[in-house]
C-alpha positions in Angstrom: 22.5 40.1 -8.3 24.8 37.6 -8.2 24.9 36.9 -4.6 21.3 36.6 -5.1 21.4 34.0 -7.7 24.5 32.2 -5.7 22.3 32.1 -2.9 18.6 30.8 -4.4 20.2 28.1 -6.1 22.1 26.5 -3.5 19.1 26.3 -1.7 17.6 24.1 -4.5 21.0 22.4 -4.7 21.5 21.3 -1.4 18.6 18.8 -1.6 20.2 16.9 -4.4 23.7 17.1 -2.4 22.2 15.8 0.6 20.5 12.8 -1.2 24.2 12.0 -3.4 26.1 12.5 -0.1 24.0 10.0 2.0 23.6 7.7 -0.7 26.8 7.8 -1.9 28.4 7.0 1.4 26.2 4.1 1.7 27.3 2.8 -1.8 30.6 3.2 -0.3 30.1 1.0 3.0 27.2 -1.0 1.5 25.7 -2.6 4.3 23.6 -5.8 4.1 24.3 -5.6 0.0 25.9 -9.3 0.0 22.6 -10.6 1.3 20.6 -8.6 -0.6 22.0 -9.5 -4.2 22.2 -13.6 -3.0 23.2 -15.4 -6.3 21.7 -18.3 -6.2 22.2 -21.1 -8.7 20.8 -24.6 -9.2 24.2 -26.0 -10.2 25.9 -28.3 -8.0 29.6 -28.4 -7.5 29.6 -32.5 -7.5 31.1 -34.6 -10.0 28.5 -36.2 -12.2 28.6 -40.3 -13.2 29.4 -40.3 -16.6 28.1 -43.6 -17.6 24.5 -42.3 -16.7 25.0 -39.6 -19.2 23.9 -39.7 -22.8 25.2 -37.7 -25.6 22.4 -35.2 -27.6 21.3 -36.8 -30.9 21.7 -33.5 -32.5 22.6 -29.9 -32.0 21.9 -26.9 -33.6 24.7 -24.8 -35.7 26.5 -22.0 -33.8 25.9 -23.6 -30.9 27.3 -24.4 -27.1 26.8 -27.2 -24.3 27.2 -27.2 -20.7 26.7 -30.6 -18.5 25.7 -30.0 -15.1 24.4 -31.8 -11.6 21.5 -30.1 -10.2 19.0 -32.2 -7.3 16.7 -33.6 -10.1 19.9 -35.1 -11.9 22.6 -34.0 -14.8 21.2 -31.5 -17.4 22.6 -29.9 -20.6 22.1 -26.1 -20.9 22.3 -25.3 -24.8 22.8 -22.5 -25.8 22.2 -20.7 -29.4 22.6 -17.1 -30.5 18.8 -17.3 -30.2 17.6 -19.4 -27.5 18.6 -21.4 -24.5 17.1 -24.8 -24.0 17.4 -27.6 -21.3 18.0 -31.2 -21.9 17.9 -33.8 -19.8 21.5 -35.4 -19.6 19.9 -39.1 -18.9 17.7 -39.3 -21.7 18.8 -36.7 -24.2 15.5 -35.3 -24.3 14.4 -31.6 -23.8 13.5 -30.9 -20.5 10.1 -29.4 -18.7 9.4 -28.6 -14.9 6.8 -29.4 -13.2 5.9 -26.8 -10.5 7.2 -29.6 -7.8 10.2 -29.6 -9.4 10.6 -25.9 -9.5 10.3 -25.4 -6.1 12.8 -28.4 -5.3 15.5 -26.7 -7.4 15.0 -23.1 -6.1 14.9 -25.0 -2.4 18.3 -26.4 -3.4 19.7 -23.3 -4.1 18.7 -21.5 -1.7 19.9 -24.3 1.2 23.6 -23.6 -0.4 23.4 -20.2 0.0 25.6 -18.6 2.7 22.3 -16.4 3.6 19.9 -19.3 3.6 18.8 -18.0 7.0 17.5 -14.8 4.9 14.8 -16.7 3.3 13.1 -18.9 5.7 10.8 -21.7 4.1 9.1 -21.3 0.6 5.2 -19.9 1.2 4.2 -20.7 -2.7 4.8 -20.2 -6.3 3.1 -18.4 -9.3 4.2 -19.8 -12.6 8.2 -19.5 -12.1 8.1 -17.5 -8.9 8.8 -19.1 -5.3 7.8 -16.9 -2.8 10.1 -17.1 1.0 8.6 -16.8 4.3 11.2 -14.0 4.4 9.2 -12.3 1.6 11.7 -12.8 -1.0 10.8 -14.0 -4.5 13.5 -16.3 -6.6 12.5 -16.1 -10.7 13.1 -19.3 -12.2 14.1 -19.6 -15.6 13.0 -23.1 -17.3 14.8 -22.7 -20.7 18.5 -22.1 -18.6 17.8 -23.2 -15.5 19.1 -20.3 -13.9 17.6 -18.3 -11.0 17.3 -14.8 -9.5 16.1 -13.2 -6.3 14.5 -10.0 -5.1 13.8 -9.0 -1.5 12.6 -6.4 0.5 16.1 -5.2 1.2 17.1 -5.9 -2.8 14.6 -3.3 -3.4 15.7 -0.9 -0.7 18.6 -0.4 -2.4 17.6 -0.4 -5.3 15.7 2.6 -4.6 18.7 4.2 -3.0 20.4 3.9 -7.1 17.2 5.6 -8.7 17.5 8.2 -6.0 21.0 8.3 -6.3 20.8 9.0 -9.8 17.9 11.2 -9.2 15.5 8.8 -11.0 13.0 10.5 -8.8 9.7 10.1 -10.8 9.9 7.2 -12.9 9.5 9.1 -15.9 12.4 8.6 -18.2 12.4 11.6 -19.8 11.7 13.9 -16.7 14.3 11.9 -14.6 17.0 13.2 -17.6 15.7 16.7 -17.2 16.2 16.4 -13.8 19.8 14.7 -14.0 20.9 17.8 -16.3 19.3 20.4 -14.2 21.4 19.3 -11.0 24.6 19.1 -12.9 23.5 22.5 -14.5 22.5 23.8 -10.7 26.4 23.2 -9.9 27.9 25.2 -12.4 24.8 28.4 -11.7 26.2 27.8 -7.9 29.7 27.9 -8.9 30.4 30.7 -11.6 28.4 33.3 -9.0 30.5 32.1 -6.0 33.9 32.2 -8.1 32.9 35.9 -9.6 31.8 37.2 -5.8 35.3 35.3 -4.4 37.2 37.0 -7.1 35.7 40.6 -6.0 36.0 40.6 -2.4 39.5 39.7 -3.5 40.0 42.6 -5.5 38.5 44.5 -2.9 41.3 43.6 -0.2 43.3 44.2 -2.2 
């Protein structure tokens, strides 16, 4: 009986082993990941003409400012417990962006990036998404002017970490049965192989 049970479960085992082995390894080397999580930002490293600059009329409590260059000029990111908002650094007035302007910020970015290559020109934009020739999307943020990226291979390995972490359907509350079941699978494989080690043992001896 319990070579039986030692035996059927490994079997149903070894399929989560083999995906945590391969994956795991790769996690380990992780090939192409630099490229694939790019962070991108519209800041520039430049210092900014201060006479240009005007100071904001009035701030909200509990509150924190950051000057910075980006291509369309200096900007204030404030900040709140609540909210974020931009403000344009030249006039002191809350910032909007035009879709034009979007797409010249996440261009900007994306130049300075050590994989610029990756991306290729910009094919279009929906509301605060540029879309890349290289069919990678950058998220623009308006209210901190801060941007993110997804690609084919961000999603790749992505993937790899919900199959990693056997978050195989989708399902939050199956993917935790399943998670418990292959850690419970170990111990149903281990406790029959230690009591059959410990017999032929005691039959040697």
């Amino acid at each position: 009986m319990w070579a039986r049970i030692h035996r059927w479960s490994a079997i149903v085992l070894v399929s989560m082993l083999v995906v945590w082995s391969i994956t795991g390894l790769l996690f380990h080397l992780k090939p192409g990941w630099d490229r694939a999580y790019d962070q991108l930002s519209v800041k520039r490293d430049e210092p900014i003409d201060t006479s240009s600059v005007v100071a904001i009329a009035s701030l909200p409590k509990s509150s924190s400012i950051e000057l910075f260059g980006t291509v369309l000029g200096p900007m204030y990111r404030v900040t709140t417990t609540d909210s974020s908002s931009i403000v344009d650094a030249t006039t002191g007035r809350p910032r909007t962006f035009t879709p034009d302007e979007v797409v010249r910020l996440v261009d900007d970015a994306v130049s300075r990036s050590p994989f610029a290559n990756r991306y290729g020109a910009h094919v279009g934009i929906a509301g605060n998404d540029v879309r890349y020739a290289g069919d990678q999307v950058v998220t623009f943020s308006p209210s901190t002017l801060r941007v993110s990226q997804q690609g084919r291979d961000t999603k790749r390995i992505d993937w790899l970490y919900r199959m990693h972490y056997l978050q195989w359907t989708g399902n939050k509350a199956i993917d935790k049965i399943l998670a418990v079941g292959g850690l419970v699978l170990i111990w149903i494989v281990m406790i029959p192989g230690l009591v059959l080690f410990v017999r032929r043992i005691r039959r040697r001896a």
